[in-house]
C-alpha positions, 0 to 999 in steps of 0.5 A, spaced: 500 500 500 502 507 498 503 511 503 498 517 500 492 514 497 493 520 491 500 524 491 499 529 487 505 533 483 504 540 480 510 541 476 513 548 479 519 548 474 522 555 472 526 556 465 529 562 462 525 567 457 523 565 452 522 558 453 515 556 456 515 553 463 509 552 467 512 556 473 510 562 469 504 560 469 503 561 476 503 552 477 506 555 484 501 559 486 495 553 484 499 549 488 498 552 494 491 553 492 490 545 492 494 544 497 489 549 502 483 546 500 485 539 500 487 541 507 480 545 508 476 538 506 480 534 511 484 530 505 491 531 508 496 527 511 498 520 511 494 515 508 490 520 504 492 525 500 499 529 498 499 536 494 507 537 492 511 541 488 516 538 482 522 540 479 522 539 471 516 534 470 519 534 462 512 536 459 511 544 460 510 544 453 503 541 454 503 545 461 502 547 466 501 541 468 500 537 474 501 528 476 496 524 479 499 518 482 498 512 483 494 511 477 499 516 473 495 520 470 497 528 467 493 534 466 493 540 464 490 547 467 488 554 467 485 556 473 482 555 480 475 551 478 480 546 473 484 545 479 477 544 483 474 539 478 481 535 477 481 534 486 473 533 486 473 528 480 479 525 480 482 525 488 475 524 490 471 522 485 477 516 483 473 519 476 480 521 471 478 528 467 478 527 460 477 535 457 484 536 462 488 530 460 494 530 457 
């Protein structure tokens, strides 16, 4: 068994102009989004669920993007209500969303 139910990576990565990267895309600022609200929701902590930063998740063409484990899924957002849709259908629901996947 994993120590987390779901460990969620957000991809927090900064390159140099003008290459994309999902640090200029404000990844750290939705992490600590997420992060809150699962703390919020009671989620957080061992056995349960796990919102962190990553280095280079080598995807930030596709980005931002963030990883959903174990089932080792990858998404892309925009804002906030994406970010809630990923954690109230996938995190809590267990139902991947598709319209964010990449």
């Amino acid at each position: 068994m994993s120590y987390y139910r779901h460990h969620v990576f957000f991809c927090c990565n900064q390159r140099p102009a003008p290459e994309k990267c999902c640090a200029n895309a404000g990844a750290g600022e939705m992490q600590q989004y997420a992060k809150k609200r699962i703390k919020e929701l009671g989620l957080a902590g061992k056995g349960r669920v796990r919102i962190n930063k990553a280095g280079c998740l080598d995807r930030c063409e596709e980005g931002p993007v963030i990883v959903v484990y174990p089932e080792d899924v990858w998404y892309t957002y925009v804002d906030h209500d994406d970010i809630d849709e990923i954690i109230d259908r996938h995190v809590i629901g267990g139902q991947i969303v598709e319209r964010l996947r990449i």
